[in-house]
N, C-alpha and C positions, 0 to 999 in steps of 0.2 A: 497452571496459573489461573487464579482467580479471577483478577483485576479488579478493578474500581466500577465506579461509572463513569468517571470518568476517562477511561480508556474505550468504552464506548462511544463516547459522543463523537456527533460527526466531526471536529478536530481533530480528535485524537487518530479518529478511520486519515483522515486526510495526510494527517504528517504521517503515519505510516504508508500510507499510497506516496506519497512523495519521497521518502526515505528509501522504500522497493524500486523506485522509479530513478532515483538517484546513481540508489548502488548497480541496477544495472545498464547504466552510463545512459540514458535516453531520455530526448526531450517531451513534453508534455504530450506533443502531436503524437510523438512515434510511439509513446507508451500506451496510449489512448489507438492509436490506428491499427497498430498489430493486436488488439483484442476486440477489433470490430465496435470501437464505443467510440461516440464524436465527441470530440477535443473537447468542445465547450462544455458538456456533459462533465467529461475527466476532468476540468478546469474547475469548476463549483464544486466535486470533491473533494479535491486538494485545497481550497479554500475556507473548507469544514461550512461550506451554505449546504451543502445537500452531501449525503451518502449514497451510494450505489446498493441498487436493490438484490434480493440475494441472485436473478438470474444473469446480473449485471457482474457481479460480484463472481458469480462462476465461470464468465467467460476470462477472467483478470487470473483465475485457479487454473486454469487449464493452460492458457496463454503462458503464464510466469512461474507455473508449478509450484503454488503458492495455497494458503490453506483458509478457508471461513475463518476459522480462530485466530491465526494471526491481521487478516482485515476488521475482523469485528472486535477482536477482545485484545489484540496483541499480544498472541502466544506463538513462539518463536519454537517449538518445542519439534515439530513434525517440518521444518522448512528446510531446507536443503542446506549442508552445513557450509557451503559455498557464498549463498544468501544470507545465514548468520553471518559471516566474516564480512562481510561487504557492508553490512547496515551497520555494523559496527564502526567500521574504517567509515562511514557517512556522517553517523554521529559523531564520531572524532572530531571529525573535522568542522561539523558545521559548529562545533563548540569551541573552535579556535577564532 
């Protein structure tokens, strides 16, 4: 997957961090605490004011077993197919 640039901009990183953060059922603190980054931090990502740097971005890979491409470009293609089904059922729903 190519993508845009706009699926780079820090929005676009955001509503994917929120979407990951969604599907696997966890609030902002808990998603932000279990990958060693403070809340407020993970709170301006999701708000698409700031992106996470890449070694910020590695601890949320190891954490969530999650990939650089799908945080930066939104490439769903190497993620666990457990996590594709979940963002799916997220966006569903939030389109309801």
């Amino acid at each position: 997957m190519q993508g845009n640039r706009e699926d780079r901009s820090p929005q676009a990183i955001g509503r994917r961090l929120k979407d990951t953060r969604d599907a696997l059922g966890l609030n902002q603190r808990q998603f932000a605490q279990r990958a060693s980054i403070a809340a407020n931090t993970y709170n301006q990502w999701e708000r698409g004011t700031g992106r996470p740097r890449l070694d910020e971005a590695i601890l949320l890979v190891d954490m969530y077993d999650l990939t650089l491409d799908w945080i930066y470009l939104g490439d769903q293609r190497r993620l666990a197919y457990e996590l594709v089904e979940a963002l799916k059922r997220a966006e569903a729903a939030r389109r309801l």
